[in-house]
FITOR-920501 format. One record per residue (C-alpha): residue number from 1; z negated, y negated, x negated; residue in one letter. Coordinates in steps of 0.02 Angstrom, whole numbers. Layout:
REM residues N
  num      zz      yy      xx  residuo
  NUM       Z       Y       X        a
...
This chain:
REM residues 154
  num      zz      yy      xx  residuo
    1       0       0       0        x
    2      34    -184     -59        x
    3       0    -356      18        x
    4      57    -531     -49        x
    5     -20    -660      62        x
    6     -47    -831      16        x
    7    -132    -980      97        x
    8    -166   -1147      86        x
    9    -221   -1312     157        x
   10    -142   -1452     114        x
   11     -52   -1624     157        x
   12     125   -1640     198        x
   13     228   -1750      54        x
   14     367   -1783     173        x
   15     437   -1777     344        x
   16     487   -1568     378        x
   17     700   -1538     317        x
   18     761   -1459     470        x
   19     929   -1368     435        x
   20    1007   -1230     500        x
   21    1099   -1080     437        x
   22    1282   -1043     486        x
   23    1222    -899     578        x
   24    1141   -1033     698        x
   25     970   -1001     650        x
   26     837   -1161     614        x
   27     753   -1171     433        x
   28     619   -1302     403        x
   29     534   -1334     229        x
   30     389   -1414     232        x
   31     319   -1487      78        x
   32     147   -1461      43        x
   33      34   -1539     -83        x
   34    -143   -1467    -134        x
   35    -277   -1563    -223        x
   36    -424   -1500    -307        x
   37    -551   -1577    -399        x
   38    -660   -1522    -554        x
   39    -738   -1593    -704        x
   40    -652   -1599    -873        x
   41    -720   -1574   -1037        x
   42    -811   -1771   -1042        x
   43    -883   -1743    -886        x
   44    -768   -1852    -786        x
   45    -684   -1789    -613        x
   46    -495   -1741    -623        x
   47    -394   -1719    -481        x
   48    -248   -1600    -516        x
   49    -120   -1573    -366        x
   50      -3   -1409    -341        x
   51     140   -1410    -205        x
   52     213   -1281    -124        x
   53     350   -1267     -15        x
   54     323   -1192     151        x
   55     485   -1109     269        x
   56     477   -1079     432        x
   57     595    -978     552        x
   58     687   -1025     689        x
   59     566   -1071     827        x
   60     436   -1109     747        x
   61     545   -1202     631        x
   62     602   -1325     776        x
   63     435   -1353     838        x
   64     363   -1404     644        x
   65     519   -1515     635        x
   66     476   -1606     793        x
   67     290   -1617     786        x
   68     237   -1623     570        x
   69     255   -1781     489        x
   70     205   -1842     312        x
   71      38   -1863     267        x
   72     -11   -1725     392        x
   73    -151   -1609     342        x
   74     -86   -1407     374        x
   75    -145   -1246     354        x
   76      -8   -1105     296        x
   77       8    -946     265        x
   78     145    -795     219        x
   79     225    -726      69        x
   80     191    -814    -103        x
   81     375    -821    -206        x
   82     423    -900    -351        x
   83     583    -955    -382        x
   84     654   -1023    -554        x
   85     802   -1133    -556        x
   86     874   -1248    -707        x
   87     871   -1439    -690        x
   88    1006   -1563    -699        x
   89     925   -1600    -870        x
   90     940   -1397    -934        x
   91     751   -1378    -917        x
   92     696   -1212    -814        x
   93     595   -1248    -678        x
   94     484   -1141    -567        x
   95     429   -1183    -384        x
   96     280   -1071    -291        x
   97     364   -1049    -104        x
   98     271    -993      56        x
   99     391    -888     135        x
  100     384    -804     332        x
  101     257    -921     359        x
  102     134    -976     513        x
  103      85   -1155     505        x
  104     -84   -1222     584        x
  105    -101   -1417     611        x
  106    -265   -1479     550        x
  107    -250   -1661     624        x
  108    -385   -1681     758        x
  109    -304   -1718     921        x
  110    -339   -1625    1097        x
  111    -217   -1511    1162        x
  112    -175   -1622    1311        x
  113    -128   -1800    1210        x
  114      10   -1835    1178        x
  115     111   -1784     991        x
  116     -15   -1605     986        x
  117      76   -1508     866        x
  118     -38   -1354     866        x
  119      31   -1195     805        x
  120     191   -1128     724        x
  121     248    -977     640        x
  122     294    -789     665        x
  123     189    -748     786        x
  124     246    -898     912        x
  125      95    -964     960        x
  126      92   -1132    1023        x
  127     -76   -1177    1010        x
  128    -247   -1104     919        x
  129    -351    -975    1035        x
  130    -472   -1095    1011        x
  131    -374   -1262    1082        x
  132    -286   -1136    1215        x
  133    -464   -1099    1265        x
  134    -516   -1276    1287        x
  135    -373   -1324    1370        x
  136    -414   -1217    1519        x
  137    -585   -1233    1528        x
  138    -653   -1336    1659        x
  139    -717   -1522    1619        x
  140    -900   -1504    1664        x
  141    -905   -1368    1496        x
  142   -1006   -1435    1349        x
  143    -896   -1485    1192        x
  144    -900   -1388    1061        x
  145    -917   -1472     886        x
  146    -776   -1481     804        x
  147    -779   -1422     598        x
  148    -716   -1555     473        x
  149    -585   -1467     366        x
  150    -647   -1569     232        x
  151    -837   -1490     207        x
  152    -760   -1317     188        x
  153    -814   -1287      18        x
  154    -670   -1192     -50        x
């Protein structure tokens, strides 16, 4: 048995590239860059940032083109690929890809406003369990607290 899974959380870098294949089929790449922070050998905090670039399938790929913009916090997973190409300037390159992926939006918004993007990936979901499940349950329910993405420690 094997299993390559990757995932991430990151921020968008740019708008998703929509294209499609001549087979009719949608491809999106999403761009997605991913800090982290440590101390160096002074003492003093470096950030460092990786990107990756994310593809999504047909569907889903539609839906991250219409919803995702830059600066957009997401949460990906699927295959981890690298693929080496040589620059204009004869240097070989390598870029880490996310391939077959499902993409979760992080940005806080409820499931009923407006620009939601939810879900996208192989599976087709459209929304989280979680945001499905608050979206039909009734009014008088007590909120639950949402988690800030950004005081999970890893």
């Amino acid at each position: 048995m094997t299993l390559n899974k990757m995932m991430i959380i990151g921020n968008l870098g740019a708008d998703p590239e929509l294209r499609y294949t001549p087979g009719g089929k949608a491809v999106a790449e999403l761009r997605v860059a991913v800090n982290d922070r440590s101390r160096g050998p002074d003492g003093e905090w470096q950030e460092e940032t990786q990107w990756f670039r994310v593809e999504l399938w047909e569907q889903a790929a539609e839906r991250a083109a219409e919803r995702l913009r830059k600066g957009h916090k997401v949460f990906a997973e699927g295959q981890l690929r690298a693929r080496e190409w040589e620059g204009k300037d004869g240097q070989k390159r390598t870029s880490l890809e996310i391939r077959f992926a499902r993409v979760q939006s992080l940005e806080r918004r409820d499931p009923g406003e407006s620009g939601y993007s939810g879900g996208f990936g192989e599976s087709g979901m459209d929304a989280p369990p979680a945001a499905r499940a608050r979206a039909a349950a009734p009014t008088a329910a007590p909120e639950v607290e949402a988690i800030d993405v950004d005081d999970i420690p890893f």
